[in-house]
C-alpha atoms as one frame of an Amber mdcrd trajectory, in Angstrom:
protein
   2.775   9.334  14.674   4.718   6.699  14.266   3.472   3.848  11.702   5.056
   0.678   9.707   3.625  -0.812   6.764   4.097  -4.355   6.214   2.786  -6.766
   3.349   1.195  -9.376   4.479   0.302 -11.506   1.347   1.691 -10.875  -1.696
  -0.183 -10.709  -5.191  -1.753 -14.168  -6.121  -0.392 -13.157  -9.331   0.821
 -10.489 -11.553  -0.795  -7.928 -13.436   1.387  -9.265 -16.950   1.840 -12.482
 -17.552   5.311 -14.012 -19.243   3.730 -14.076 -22.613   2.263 -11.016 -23.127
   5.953  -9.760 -21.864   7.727 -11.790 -24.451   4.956 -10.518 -27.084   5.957
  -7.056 -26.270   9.929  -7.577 -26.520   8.711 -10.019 -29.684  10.927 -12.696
 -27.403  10.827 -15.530 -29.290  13.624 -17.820 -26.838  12.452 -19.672 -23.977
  15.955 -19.523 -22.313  15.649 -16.385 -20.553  12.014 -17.207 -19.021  12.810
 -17.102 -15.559  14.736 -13.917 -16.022  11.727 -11.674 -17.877   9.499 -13.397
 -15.448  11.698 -11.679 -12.137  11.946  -8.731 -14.160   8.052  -8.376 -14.832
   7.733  -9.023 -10.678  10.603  -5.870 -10.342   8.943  -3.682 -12.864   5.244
  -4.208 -11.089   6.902  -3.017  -7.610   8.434  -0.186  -8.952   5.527   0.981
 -11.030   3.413   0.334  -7.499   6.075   2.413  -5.692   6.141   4.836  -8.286
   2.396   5.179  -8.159   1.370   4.587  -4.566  -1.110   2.326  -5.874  -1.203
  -1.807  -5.324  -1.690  -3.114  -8.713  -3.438  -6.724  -8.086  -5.237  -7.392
  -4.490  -2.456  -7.947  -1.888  -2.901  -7.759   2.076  -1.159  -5.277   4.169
  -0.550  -4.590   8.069  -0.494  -1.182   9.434   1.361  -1.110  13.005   1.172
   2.058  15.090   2.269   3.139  18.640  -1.008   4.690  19.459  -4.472   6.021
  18.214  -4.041   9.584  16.203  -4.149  12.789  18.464  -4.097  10.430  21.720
  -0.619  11.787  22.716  -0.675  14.656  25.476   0.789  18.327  24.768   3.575
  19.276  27.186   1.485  21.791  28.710  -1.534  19.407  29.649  -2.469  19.450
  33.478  -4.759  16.538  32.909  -8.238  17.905  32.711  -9.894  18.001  29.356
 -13.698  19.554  29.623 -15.039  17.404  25.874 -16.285  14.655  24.874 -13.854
  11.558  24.121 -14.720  11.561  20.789 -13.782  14.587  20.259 -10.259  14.336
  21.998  -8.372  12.249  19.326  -8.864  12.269  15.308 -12.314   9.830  14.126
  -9.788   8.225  11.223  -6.574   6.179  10.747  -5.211   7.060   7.334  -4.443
   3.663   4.973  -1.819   4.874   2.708  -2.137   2.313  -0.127  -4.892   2.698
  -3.132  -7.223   1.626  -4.334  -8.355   0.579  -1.224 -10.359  -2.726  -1.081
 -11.561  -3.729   2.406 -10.104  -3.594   6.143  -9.874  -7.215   7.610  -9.129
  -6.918  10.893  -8.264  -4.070  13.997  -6.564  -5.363  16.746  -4.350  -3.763
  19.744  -1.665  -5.693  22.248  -1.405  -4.566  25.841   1.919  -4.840  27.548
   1.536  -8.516  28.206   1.367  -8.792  24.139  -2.353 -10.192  24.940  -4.073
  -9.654  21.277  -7.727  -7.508  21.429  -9.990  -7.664  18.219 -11.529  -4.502
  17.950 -15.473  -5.454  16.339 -16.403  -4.487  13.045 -19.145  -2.625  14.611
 -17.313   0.298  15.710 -15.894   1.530  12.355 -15.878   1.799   8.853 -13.945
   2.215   5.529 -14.191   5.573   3.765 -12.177   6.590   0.989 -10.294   9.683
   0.123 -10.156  11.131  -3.268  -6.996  10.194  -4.337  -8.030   6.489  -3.617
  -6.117   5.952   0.425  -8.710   4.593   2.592  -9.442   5.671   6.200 -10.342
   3.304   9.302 -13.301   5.933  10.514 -14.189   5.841  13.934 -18.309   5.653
  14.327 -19.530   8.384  16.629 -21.297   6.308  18.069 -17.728   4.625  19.339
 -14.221   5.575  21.025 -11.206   4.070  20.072 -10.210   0.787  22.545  -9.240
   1.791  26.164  -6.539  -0.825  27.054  -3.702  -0.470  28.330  -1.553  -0.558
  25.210   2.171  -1.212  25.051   4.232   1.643  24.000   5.357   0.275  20.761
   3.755  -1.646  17.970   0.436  -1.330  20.508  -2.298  -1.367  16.983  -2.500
  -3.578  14.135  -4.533  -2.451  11.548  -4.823  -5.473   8.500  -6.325  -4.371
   4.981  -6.841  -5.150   1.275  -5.892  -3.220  -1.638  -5.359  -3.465  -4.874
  -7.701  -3.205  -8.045  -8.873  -6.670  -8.054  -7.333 -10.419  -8.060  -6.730
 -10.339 -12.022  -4.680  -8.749 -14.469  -8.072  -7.979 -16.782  -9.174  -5.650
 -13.294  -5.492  -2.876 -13.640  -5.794  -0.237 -15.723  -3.858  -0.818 -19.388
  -1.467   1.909 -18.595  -0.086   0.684 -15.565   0.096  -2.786 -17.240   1.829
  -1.524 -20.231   3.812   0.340 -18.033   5.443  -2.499 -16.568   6.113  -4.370
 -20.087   8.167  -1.230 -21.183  10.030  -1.019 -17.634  10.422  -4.911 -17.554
  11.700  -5.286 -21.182  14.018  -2.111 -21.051  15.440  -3.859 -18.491  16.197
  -7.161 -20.479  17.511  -4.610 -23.256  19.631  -2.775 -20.979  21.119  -5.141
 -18.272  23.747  -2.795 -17.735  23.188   1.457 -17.333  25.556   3.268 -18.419
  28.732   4.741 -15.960  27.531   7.933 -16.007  23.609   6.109 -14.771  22.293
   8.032 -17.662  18.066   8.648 -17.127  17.596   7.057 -20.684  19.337   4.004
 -19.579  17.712   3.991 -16.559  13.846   4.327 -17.261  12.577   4.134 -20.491
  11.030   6.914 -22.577   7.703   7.860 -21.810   7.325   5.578 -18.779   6.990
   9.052 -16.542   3.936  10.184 -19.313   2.424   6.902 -18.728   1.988   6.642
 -14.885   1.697  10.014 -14.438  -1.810  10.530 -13.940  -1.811   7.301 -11.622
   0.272   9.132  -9.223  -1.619   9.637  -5.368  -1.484  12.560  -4.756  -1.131
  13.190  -1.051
């Protein structure tokens, strides 16, 4: 099934600040500031895509074509002897940990008229490895509109392990001082794009057990 994921608002702020940066690199200089402070945004994003995981709370959008298990097998004649709940799949998986809240569910007919879908009719659950799931009540059946054929659901959500650096685990945040002041050590890798030169020792060690594991 088809399905983009777009961020939506970014972190209010990051999970290492400047200073505690420069403390690592013992960075005395002011001059390069700017620079360790767009490398400390780089390293967070690749730790996060390294990871799966959404370091501070940041707001994403989940667009999909249609609801999971709505779309027909070849073979269908068009009768179906069940219930409609039990025709599609009761969840949406959110593929971003740890999960945090789901804000809003809406779908867009062909006339790109917006529906919210109420609050009422589902629920967040959580998987072990920390991706939520928009679950269907049984009580309810996913919206019967007319949906466009592409981009027909919007799905909006929170994750992240909270709004301050003090809330992320101190391995993921030491992870991105190492990454972030390799980096300033090493502004250029070597011809041959050697792995030391690259990513720094032990970085793999460090975010290993952080990894979602799907």
């Amino acid at each position: 099934m088809p399905s983009i994921y777009e961020l939506v608002t970014a972190p209010a702020v990051e999970p290492v600040t400047l200073a505690e940066i420069k403390e690592h690199g013992r960075v005395d200089s002011s001059d390069d500031d700017a620079y360790l402070t767009a490398l400390g945004i780089a390293a967070r994003e690749l730790v996060e895509r390294q990871t799966g995981r959404c370091l501070i709370t940041q707001t994403w959008r989940l667009t999909m074509d249609q609801w999971p298990g709505d779309r027909c097998d070849e073979w269908w004649d068009g009768v179906r002897e069940a219930p409609i709940t039990q025709i599609s799949t009761a969840w949406v998986e959110l593929a971003k940990s740890p999960i945090a809240a789901i804000t809003s569910v809406v779908t867009k007919d062909e006339d790109d008229t917006a529906s919210t879908w109420a609050a009422s009719n589902y629920y967040l659950g959580k998987q072990p490895n920390g991706y939520g799931r928009l679950t269907r009540k049984s009580s309810a059946v996913w919206p019967l509109v007319t949906l466009r054929s592409a981009g027909a659901i919007e799905i909006t959500f929170t994750a992240g392990y909270g709004a301050a650096g003090s809330a992320v685990p101190y391995a993921l945040r030491h992870a991105v001082k190492m990454l972030a002041l390799h980096w300033y050590e090493k502004r250029e890798p070597a011809s041959d794009c050697a792995a030391a030169d690259l990513m720094p020792m032990g970085l793999g060690a460090l975010i290993a057990s952080y990894r979602v594991m799907r």
